[in-house]
C-alpha positions as CSV (number, residue, x, y, z in Angstrom):
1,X,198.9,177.7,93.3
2,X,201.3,174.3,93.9
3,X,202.6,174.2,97.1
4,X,206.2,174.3,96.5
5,X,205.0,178.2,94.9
6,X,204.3,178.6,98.5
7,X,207.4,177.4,100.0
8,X,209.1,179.2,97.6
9,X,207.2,182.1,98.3
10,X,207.7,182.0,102.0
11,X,211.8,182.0,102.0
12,X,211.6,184.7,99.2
13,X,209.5,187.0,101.0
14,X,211.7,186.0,104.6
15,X,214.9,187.0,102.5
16,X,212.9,190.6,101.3
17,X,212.0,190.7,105.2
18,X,208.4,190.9,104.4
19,X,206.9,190.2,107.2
20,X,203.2,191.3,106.1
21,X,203.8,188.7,103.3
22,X,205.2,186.0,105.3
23,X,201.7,186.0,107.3
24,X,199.7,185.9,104.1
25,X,201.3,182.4,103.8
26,X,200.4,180.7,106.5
27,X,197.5,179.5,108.4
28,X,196.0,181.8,111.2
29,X,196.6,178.4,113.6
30,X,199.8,177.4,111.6
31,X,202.0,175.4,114.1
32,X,205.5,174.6,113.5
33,X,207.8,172.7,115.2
34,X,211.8,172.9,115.8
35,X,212.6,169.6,117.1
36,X,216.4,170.4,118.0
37,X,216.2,172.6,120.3
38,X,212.5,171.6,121.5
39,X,210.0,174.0,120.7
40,X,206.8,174.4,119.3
41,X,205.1,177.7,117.5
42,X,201.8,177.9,117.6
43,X,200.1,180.7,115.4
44,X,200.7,182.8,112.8
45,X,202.0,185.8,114.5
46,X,204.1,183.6,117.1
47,X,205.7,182.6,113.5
48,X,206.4,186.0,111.9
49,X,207.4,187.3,114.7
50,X,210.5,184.8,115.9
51,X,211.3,185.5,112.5
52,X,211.3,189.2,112.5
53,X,213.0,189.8,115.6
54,X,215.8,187.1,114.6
55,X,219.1,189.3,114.8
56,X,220.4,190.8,111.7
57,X,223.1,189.5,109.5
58,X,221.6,186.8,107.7
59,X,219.9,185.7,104.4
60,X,218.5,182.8,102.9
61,X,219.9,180.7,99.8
62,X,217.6,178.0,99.0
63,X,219.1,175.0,97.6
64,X,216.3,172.7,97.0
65,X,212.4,172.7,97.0
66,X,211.3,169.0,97.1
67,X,207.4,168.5,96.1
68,X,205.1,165.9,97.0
69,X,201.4,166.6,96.9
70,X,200.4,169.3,99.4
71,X,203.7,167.9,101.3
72,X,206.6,170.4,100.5
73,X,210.0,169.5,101.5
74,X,212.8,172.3,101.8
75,X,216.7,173.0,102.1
76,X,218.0,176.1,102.8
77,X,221.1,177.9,103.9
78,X,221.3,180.7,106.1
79,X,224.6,182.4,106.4
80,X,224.9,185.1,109.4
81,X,227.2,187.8,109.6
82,X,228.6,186.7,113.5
83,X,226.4,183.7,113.7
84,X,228.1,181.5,111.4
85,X,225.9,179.0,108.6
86,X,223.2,177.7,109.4
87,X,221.4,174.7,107.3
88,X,217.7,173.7,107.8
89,X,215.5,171.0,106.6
90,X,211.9,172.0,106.4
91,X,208.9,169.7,106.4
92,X,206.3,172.2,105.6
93,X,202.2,170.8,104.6
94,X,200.4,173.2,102.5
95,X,196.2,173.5,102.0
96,X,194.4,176.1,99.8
97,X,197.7,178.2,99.1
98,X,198.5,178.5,103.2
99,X,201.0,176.9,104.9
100,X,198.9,174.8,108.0
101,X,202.1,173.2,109.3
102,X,206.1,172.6,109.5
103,X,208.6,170.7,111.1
104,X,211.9,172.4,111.1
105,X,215.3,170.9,111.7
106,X,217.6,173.7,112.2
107,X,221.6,173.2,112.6
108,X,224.8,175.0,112.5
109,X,227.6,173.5,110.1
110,X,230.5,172.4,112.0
111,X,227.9,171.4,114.9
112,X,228.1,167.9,114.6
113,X,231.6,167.7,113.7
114,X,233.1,164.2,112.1
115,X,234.4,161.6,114.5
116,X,238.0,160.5,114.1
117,X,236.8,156.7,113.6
118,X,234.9,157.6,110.2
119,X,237.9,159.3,108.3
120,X,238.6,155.7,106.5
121,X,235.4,156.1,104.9
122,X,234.4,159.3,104.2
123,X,235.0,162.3,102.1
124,X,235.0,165.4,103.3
125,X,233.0,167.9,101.8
């Protein structure tokens, strides 16, 4: 299967809340990483399970699935009920159909809002 099936896959199956499935898709000793707030996941079942327990609310629009190789970049947006949206850019590596690795940057829109000195030169969108 290409790997951007798999990525594809993966969101699919976390928007169905599939959590069984989720697992099938990754790497016993998957380890992924969410550089903003500074953790590391190490595991499948470490993986699933943040996901799982996540509050309800949400779902998952993907927006772009970027190939390259067994290198599968994602976007996605993940609206929440009382959460607000959320945007995240995934960096996810991919061997024999399992995903071994991922490096998530996760952020809310509106976090990082636009300085006043930019406004000359930008559009808002």
């Amino acid at each position: 299967m290409e790997p951007s099936k798999t990525v594809q896959m993966l969101w699919d199956r976390m928007q169905d809340r599939d959590w069984a499935g989720v697992g099938e898709l990754l790497a016993h000793d998957v380890v992924v990483e969410w550089p903003v707030s500074g953790e590391r996941i190490l595991g499948r079942e470490n993986y699933v399970r943040i996901n799982a327990e996540y509050p309800e609310g949400w779902s998952i629009k993907v927006l772009r699935i970027v190939p390259s190789g067994n290198e599968v970049v994602s976007e996605v947006e993940v609206p929440h009920d009382t959460m607000g949206v959320h945007r995240v850019a995934s960096f996810w590596t991919v061997h024999n159909d399992l995903i071994t690795s991922g490096r998530e940057y996760w952020t809310e829109l509106g976090a990082d809002p636009s300085p006043a000195w930019r406004a000359a030169y930008v559009e808002r969108i």
